[in-house]
LORO-374013 format. One record per atom (N, C-alpha, C): residue number from 1; residue in one letter; atom name; x, y, z. Coordinates in Angstrom, 3 decimals, decimal comma. Atoms other than C-alpha are relative to their C-alpha. Layout:
REM residues N
   nr  rest  atom         x         y         z
  NUM     A    CA         X         Y         Z
...
This chain:
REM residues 198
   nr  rest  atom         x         y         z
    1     X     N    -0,530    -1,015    -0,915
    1     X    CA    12,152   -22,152    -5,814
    1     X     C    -1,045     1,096     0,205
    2     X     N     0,889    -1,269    -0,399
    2     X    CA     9,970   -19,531    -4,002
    2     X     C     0,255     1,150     0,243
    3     X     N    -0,925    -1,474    -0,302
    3     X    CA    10,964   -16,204    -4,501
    3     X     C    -0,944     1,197     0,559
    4     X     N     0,643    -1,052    -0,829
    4     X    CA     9,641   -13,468    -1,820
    4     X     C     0,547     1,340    -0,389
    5     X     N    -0,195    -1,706    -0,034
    5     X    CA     9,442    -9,928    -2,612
    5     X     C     0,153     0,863     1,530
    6     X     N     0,007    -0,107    -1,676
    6     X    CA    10,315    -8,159     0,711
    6     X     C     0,605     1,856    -0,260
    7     X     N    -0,186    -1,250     0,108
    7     X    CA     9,821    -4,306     0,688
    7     X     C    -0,936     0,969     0,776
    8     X     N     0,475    -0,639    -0,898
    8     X    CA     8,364    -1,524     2,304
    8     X     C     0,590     1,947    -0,200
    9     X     N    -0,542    -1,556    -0,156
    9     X    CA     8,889     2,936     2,563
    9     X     C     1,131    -0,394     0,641
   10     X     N    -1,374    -0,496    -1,086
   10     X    CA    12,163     4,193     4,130
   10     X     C    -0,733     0,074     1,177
   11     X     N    -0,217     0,351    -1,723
   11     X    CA    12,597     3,270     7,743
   11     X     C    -1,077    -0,470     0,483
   12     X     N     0,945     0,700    -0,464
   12     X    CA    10,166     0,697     7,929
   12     X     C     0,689    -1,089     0,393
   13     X     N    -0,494     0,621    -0,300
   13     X    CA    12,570    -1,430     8,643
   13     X     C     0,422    -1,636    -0,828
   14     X     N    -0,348     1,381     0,633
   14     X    CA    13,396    -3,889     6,031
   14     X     C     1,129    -0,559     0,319
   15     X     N    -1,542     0,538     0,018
   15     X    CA    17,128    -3,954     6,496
   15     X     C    -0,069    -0,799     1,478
   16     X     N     0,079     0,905    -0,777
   16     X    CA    16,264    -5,541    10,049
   16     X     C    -0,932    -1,334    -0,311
   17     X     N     0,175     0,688     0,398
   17     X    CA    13,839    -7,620     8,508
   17     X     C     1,051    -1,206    -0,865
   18     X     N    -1,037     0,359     1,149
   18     X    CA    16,507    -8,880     5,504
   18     X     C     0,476    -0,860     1,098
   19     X     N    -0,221     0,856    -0,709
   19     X    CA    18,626    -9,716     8,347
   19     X     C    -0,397    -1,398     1,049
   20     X     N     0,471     1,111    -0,446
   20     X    CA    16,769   -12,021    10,126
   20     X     C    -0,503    -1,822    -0,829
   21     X     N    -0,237     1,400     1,180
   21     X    CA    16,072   -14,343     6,802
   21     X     C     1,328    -0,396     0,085
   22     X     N    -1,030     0,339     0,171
   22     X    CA    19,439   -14,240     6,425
   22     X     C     0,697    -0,928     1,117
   23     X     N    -0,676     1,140    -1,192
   23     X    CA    20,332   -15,682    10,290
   23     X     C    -0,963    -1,185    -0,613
   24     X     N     1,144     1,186     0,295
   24     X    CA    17,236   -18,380     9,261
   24     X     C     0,775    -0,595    -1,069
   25     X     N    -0,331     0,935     1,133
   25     X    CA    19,097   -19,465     6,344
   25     X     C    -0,296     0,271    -1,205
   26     X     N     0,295    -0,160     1,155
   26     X    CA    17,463   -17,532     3,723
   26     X     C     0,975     0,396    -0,866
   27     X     N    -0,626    -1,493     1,107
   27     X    CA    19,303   -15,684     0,687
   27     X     C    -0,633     0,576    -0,258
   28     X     N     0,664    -1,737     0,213
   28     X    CA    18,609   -12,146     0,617
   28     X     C     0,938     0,736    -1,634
   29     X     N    -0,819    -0,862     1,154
   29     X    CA    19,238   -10,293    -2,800
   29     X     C    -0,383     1,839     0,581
   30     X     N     0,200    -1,349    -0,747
   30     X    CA    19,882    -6,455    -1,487
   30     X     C    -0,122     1,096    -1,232
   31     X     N    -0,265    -1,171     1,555
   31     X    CA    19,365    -4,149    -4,893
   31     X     C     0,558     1,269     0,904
   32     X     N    -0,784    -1,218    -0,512
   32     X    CA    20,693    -1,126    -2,461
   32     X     C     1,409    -0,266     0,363
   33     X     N    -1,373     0,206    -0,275
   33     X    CA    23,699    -2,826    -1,388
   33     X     C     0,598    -0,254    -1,967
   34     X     N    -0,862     0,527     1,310
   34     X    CA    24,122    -3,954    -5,556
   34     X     C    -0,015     1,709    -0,339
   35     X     N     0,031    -1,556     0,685
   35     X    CA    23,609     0,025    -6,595
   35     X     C     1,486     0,340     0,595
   36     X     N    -1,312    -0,430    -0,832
   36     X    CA    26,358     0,736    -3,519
   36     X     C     1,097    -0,718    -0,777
   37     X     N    -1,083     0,886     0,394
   37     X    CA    28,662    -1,843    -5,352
   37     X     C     0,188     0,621    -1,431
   38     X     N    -0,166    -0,604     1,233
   38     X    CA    27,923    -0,126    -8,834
   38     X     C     0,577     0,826    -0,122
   39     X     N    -0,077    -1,570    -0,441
   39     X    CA    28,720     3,309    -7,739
   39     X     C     1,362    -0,182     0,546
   40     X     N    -1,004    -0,279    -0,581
   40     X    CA    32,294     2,222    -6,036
   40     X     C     1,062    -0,364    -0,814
   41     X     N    -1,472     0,572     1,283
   41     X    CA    36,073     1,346    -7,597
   41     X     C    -0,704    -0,936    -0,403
   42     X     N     0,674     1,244     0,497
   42     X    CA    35,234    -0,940   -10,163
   42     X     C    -1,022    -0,525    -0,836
   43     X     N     1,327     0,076     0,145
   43     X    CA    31,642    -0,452   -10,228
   43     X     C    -0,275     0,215    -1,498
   44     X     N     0,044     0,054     0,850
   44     X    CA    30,258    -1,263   -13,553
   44     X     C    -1,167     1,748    -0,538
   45     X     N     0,474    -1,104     0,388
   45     X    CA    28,154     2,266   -13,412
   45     X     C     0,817     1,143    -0,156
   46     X     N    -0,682    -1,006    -0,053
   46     X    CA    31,031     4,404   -13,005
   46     X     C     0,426     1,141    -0,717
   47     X     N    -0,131    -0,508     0,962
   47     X    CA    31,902     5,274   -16,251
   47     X     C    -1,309     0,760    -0,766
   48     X     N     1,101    -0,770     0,654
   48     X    CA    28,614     5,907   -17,392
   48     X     C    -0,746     0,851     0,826
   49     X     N     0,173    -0,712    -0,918
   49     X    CA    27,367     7,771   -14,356
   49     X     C     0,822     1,121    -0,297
   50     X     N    -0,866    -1,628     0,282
   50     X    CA    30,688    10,404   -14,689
   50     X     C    -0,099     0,453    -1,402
   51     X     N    -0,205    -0,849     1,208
   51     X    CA    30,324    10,691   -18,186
   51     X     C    -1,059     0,565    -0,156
   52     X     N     1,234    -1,171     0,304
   52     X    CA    26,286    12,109   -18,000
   52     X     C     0,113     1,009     1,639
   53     X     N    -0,158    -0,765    -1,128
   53     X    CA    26,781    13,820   -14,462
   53     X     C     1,572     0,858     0,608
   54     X     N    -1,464    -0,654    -0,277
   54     X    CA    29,812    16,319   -13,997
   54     X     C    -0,163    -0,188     1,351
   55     X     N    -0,972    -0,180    -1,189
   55     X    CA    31,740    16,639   -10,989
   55     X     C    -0,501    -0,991     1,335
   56     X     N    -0,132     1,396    -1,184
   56     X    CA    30,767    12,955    -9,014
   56     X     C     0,846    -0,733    -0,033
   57     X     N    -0,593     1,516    -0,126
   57     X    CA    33,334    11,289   -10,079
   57     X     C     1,466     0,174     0,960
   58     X     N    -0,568    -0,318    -0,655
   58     X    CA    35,698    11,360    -7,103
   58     X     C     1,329    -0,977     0,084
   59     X     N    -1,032     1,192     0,391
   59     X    CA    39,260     9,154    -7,488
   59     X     C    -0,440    -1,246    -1,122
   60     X     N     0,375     0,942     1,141
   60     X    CA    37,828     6,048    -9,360
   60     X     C    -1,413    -0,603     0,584
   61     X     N     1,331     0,187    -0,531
   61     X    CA    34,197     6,091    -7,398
   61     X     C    -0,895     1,297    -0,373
   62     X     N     0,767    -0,913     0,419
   62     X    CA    31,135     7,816    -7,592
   62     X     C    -0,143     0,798     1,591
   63     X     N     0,368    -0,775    -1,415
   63     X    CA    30,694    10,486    -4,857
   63     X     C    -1,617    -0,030     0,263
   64     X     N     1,676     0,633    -0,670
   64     X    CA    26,917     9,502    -3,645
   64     X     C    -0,685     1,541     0,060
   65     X     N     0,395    -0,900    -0,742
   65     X    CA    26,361    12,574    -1,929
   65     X     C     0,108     0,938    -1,193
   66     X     N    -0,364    -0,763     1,014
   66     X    CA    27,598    14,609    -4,918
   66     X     C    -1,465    -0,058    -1,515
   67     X     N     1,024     0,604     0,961
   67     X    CA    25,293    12,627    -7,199
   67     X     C    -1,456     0,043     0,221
   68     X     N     0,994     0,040    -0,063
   68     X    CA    22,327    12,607    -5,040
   68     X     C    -0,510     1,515     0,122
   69     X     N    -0,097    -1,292     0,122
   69     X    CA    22,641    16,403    -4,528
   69     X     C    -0,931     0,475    -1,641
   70     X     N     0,696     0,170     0,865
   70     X    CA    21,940    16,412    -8,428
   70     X     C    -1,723    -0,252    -0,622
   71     X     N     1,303     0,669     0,398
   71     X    CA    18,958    14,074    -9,019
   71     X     C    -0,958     0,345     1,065
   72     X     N     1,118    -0,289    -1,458
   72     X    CA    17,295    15,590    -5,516
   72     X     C    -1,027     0,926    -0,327
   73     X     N     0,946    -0,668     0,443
   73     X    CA    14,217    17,052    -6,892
   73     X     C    -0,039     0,348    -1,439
   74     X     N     0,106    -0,212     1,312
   74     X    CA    15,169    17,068   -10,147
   74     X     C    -0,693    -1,307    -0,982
   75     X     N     0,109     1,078     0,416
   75     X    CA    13,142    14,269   -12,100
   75     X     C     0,711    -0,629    -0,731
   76     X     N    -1,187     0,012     1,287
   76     X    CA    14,769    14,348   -15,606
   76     X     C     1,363    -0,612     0,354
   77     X     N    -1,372     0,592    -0,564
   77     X    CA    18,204    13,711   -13,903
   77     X     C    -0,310    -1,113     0,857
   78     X     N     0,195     1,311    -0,770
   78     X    CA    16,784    10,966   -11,561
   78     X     C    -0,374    -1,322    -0,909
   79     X     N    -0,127     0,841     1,000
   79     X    CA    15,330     9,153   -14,475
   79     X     C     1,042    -0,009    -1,111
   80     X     N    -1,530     0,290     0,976
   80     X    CA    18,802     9,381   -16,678
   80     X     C     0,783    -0,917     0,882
   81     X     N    -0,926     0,894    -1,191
   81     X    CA    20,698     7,885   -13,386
   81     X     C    -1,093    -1,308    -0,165
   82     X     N     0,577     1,237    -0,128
   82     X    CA    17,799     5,388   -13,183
   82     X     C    -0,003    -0,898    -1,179
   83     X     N    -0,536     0,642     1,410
   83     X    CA    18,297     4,361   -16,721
   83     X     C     1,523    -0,763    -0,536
   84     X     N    -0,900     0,474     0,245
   84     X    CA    21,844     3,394   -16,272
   84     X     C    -0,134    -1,149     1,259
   85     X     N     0,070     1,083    -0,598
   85     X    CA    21,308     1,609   -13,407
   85     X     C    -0,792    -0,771     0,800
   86     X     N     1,009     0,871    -0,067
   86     X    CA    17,985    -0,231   -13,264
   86     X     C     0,402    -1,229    -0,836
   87     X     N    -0,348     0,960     0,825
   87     X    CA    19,228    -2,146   -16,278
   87     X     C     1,380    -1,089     0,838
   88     X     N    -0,594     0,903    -0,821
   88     X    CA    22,229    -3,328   -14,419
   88     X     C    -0,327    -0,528     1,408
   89     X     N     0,158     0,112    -0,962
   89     X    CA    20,921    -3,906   -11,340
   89     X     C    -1,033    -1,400    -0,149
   90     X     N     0,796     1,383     1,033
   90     X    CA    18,322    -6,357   -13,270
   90     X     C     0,647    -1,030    -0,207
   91     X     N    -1,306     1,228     0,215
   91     X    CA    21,528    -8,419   -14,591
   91     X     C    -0,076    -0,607     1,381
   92     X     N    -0,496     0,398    -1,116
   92     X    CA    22,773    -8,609   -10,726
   92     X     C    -1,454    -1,017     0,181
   93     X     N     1,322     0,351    -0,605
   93     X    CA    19,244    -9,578    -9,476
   93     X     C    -0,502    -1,643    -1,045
   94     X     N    -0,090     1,163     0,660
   94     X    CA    18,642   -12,018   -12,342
   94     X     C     1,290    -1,506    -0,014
   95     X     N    -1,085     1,147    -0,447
   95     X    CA    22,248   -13,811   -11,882
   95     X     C    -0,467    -0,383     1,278
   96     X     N     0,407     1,354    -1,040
   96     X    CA    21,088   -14,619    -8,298
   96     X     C    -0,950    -0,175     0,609
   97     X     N     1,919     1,057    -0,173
   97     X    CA    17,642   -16,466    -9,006
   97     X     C     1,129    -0,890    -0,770
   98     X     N    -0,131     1,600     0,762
   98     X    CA    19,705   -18,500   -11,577
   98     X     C     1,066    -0,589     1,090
   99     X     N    -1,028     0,577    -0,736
   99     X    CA    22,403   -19,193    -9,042
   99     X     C    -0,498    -0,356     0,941
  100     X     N     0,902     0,418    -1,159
  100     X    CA    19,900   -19,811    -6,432
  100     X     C    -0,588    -1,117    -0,313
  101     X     N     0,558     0,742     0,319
  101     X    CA    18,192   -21,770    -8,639
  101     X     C     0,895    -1,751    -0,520
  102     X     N    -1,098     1,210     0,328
  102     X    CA    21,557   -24,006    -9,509
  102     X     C    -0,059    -0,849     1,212
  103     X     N    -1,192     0,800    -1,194
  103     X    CA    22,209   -24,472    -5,629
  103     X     C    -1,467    -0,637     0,300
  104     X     N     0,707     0,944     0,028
  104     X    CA    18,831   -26,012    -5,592
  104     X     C    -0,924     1,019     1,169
  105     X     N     1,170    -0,482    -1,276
  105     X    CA    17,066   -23,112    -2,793
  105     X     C    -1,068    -0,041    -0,034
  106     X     N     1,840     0,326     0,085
  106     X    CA    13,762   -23,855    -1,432
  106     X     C    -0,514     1,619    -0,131
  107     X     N     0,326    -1,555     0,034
  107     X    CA    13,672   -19,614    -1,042
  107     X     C     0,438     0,896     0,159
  108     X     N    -0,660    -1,677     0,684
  108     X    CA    14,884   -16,338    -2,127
  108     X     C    -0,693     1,214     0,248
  109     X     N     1,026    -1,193     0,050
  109     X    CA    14,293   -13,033    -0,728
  109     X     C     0,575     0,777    -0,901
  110     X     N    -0,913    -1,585     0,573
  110     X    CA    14,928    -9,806    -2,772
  110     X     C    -1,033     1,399     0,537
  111     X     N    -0,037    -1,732    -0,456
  111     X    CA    14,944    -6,870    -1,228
  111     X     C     0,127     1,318    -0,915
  112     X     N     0,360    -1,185     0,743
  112     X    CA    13,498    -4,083    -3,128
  112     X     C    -0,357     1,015     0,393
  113     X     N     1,080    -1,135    -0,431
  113     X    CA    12,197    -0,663    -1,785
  113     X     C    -0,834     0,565    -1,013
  114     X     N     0,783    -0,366     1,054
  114     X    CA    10,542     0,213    -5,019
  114     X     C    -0,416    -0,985    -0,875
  115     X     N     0,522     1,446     0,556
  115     X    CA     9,386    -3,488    -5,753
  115     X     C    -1,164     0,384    -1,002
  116     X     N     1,531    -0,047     0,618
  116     X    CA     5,640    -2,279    -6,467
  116     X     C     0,280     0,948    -1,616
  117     X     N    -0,015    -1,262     1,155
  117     X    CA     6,876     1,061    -8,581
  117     X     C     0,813    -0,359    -0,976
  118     X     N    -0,981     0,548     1,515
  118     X    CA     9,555    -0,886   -10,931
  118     X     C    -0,963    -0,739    -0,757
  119     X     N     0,877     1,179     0,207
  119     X    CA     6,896    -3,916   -11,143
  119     X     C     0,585    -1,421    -0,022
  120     X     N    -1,536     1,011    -0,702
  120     X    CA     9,907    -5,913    -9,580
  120     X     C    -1,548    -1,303     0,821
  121     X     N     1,195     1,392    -1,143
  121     X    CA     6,636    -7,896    -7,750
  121     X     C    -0,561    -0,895    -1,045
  122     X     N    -0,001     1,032     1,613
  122     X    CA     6,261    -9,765   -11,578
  122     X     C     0,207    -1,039     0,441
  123     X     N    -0,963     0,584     0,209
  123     X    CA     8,933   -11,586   -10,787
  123     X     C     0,015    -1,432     1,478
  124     X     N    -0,165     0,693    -1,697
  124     X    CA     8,063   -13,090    -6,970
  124     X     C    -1,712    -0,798    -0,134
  125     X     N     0,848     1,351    -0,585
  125     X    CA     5,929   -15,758    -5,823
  125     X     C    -1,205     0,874     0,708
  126     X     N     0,604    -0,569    -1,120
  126     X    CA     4,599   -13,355    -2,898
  126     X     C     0,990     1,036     0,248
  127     X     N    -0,980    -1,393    -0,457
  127     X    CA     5,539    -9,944    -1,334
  127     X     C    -0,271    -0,068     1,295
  128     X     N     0,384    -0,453    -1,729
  128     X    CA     5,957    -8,978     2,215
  128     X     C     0,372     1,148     0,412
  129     X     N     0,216    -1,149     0,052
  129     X    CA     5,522    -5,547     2,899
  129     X     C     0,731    -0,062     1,462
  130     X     N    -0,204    -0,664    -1,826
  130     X    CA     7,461    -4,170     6,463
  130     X     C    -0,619     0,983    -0,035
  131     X     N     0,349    -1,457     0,099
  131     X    CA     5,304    -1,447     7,815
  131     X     C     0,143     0,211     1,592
  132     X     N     0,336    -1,402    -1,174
  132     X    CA     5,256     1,158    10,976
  132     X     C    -0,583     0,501     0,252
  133     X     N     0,958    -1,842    -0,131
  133     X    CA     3,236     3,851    12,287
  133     X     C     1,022     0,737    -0,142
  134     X     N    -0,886    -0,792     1,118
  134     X    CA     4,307     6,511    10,251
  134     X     C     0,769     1,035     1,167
  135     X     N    -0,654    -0,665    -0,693
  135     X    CA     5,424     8,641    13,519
  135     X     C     1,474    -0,639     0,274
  136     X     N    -1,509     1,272     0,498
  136     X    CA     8,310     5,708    13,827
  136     X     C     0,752    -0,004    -1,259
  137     X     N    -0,780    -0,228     1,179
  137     X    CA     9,171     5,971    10,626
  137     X     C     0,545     1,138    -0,549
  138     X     N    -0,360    -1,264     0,499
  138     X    CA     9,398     9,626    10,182
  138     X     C     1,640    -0,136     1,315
  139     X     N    -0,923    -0,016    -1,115
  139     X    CA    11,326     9,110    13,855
  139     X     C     1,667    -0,516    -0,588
  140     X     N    -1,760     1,062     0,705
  140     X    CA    14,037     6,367    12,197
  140     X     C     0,646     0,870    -0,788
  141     X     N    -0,822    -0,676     1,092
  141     X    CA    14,680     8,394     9,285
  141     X     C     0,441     1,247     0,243
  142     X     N    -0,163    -0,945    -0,616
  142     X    CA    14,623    11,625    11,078
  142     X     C     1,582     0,228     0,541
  143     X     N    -1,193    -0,200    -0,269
  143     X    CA    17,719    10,340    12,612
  143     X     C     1,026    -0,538    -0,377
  144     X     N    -1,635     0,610     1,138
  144     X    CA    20,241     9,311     9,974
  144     X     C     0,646     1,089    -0,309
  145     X     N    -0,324    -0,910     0,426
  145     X    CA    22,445    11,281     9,284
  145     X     C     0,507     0,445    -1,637
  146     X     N     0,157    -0,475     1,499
  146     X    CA    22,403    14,060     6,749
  146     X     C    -1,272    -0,245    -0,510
  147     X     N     1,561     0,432     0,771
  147     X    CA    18,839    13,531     6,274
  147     X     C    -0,574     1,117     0,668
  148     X     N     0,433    -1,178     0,197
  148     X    CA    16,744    16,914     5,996
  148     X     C    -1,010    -0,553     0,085
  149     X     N     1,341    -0,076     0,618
  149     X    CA    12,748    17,271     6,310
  149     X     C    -0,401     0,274    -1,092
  150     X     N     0,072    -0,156     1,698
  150     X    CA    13,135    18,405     2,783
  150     X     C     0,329    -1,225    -0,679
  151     X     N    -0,153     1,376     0,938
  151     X    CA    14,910    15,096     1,586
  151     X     C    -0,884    -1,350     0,128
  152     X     N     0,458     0,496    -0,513
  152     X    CA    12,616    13,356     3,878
  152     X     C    -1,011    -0,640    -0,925
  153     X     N     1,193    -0,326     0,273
  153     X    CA     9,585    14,484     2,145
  153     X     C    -0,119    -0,193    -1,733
  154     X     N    -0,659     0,305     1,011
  154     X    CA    11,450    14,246    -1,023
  154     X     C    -0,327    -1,357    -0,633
  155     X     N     0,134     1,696     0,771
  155     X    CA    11,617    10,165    -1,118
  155     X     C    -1,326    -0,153     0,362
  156     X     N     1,358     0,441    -0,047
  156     X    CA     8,290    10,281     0,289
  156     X     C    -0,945     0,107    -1,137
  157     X     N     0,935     0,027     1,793
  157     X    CA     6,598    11,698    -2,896
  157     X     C     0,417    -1,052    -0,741
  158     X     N    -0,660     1,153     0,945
  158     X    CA     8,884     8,900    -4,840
  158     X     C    -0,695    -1,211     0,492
  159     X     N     0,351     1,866    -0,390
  159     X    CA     7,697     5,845    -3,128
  159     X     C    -1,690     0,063     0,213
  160     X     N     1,434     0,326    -0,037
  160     X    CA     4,075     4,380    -3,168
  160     X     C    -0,416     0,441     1,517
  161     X     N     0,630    -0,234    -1,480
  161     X    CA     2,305     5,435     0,303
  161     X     C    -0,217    -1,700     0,692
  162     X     N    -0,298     1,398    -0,971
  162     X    CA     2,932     2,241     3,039
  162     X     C    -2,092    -0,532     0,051
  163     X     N     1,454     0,999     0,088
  163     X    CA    -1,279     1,919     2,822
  163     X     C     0,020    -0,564    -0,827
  164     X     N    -0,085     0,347     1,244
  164     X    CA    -1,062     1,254    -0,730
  164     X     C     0,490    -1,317     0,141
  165     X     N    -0,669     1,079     0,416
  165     X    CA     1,752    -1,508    -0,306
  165     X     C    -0,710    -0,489     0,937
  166     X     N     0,763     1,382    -0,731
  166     X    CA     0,157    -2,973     2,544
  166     X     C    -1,161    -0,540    -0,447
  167     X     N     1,687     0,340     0,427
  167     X    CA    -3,287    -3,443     0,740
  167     X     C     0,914    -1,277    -1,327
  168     X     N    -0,592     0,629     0,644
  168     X    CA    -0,671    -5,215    -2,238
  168     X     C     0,438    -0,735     0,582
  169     X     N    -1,161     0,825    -0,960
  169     X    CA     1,514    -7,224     0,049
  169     X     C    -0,847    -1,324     0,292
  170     X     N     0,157     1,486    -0,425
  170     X    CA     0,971   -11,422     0,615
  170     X     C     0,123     0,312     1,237
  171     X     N    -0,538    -0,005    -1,702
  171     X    CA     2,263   -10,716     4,080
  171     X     C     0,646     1,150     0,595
  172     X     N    -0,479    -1,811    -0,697
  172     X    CA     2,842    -7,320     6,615
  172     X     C     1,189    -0,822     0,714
  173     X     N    -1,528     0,318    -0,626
  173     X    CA     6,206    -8,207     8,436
  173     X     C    -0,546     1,785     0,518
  174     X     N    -0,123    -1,211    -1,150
  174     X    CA     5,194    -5,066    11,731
  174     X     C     0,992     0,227     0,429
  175     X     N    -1,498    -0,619    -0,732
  175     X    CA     8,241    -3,482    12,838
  175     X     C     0,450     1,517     0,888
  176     X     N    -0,513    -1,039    -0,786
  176     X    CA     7,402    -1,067    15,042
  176     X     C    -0,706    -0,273     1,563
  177     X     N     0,630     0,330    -1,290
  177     X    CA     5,826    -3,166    17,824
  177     X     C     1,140    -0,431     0,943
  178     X     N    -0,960     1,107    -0,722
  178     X    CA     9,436    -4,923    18,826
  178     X     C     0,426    -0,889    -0,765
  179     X     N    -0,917     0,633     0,920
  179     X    CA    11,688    -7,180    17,500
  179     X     C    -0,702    -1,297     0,303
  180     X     N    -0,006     0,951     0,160
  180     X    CA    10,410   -10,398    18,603
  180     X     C    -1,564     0,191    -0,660
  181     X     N     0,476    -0,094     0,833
  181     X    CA     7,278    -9,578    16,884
  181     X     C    -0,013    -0,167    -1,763
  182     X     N    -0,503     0,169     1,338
  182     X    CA     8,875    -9,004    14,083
  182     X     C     0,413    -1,294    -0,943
  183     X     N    -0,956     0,890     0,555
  183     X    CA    11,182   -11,903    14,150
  183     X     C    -1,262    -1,224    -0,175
  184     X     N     1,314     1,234    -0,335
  184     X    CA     7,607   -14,313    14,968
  184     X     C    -0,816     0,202    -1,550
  185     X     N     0,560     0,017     1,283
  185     X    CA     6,070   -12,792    11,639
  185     X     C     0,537    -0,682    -0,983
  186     X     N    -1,224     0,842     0,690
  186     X    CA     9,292   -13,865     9,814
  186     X     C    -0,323    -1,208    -0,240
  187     X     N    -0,069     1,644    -0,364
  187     X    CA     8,636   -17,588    11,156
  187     X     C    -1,093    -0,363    -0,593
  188     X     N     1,155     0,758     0,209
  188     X    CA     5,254   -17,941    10,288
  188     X     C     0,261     0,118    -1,675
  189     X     N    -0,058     0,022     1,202
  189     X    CA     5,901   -16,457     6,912
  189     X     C     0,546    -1,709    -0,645
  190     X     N    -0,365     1,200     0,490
  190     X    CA     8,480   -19,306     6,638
  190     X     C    -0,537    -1,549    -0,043
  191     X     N     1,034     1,378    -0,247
  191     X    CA     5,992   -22,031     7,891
  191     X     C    -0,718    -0,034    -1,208
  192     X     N     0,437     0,186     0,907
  192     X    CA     3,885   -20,845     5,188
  192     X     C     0,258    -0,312    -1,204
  193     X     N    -0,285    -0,535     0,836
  193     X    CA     5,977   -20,575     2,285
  193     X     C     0,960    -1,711    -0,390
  194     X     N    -0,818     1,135     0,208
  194     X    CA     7,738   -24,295     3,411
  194     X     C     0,985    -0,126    -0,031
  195     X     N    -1,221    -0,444     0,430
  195     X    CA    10,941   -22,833     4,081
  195     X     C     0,287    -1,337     1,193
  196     X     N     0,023     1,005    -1,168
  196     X    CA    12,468   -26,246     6,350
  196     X     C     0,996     1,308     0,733
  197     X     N    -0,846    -0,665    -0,660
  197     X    CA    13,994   -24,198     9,451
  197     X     C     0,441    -0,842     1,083
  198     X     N    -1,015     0,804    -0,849
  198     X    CA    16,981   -25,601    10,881
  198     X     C    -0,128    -0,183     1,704
């Protein structure tokens, strides 16, 4: 089984990338959608999240916004949160390579945004970096909402600089030329990598 690392800065566009393996047939592992699943009823971080962070824990979820408020410039508190749930997020991520690896897949993406800075790229065959010109990317993220030039600038110090990963990266996946660009990088990747496409 060939497992692709597939990451990139905020609003370079992975999550349109992701999707497009996924129409192709790939499995995508999303570590932001497994954190979102930790963090809600249920979620196996919940308990340990409200018991080191007062006042997130909102009915039987974690209030996000409450929580990220917290750890937003504060390191110390970002690495205590990252300590509860890097380790689980590892479990998730490890259950599906072996379950990938049961159903017999020729290839596995996982979707990481901090692939390079965990050393989550160990673990993969090859990485494929999405990148932008950074005016696009400031643009995307610019307009989410609830997103500040302060928080902006914030995850930017946190994450490796997009030259960096692209100089690391098996393969650039461009995403700010157009989509069928995008989706044509995708293809070749999969030509290379031997993925059969249906």
């Amino acid at each position: 089984m060939f497992v692709l690392g597939l990451t990139g800065s905020i609003g370079m566009g992975k999550t349109t990338a992701a999707n497009y393996f996924r129409i192709l047939g790939v499995p995508v592992y999303n570590s932001d959608t497994v954190v979102h699943r930790l963090l809600e009823p249920g979620g196996e971080a919940v308990t340990g999240v409200a018991e080191l962070f007062g006042g997130v824990l909102k009915g039987n979820q974690i209030d996000r916004n409450a929580l990220g408020k917290q750890v937003f410039n504060n390191q110390d508190k970002l690495d205590l949160l990252e300590s509860i749930l890097h380790p689980l997020v590892r479990i998730k991520q490890k259950r599906f390579l072996i379950n990938s690896a049961i159903r017999k897949e020729k290839l596995v993406v996982l979707e990481v945004p901090l692939l390079f800075e965990t050393n989550g790229d160990k673990l993969c065959n090859a990485v494929a970096v999405v990148s932008a010109p950074n005016f696009i990317q400031k643009h995307r993220v610019m307009s989410r909402k609830g997103m500040t030039k302060k928080k902006f600038n914030g995850i930017m110090k946190r994450q490796m600089p997009d030259t960096e990963k692209v100089k690391l990266g098996d393969f650039i996946i461009p995403t700010g030329l157009g989509k069928r660009l995008t989706y044509r990088s995708i293809l070749a990747i999969l030509d290379k990598t031997g993925f059969p496409k249906s």
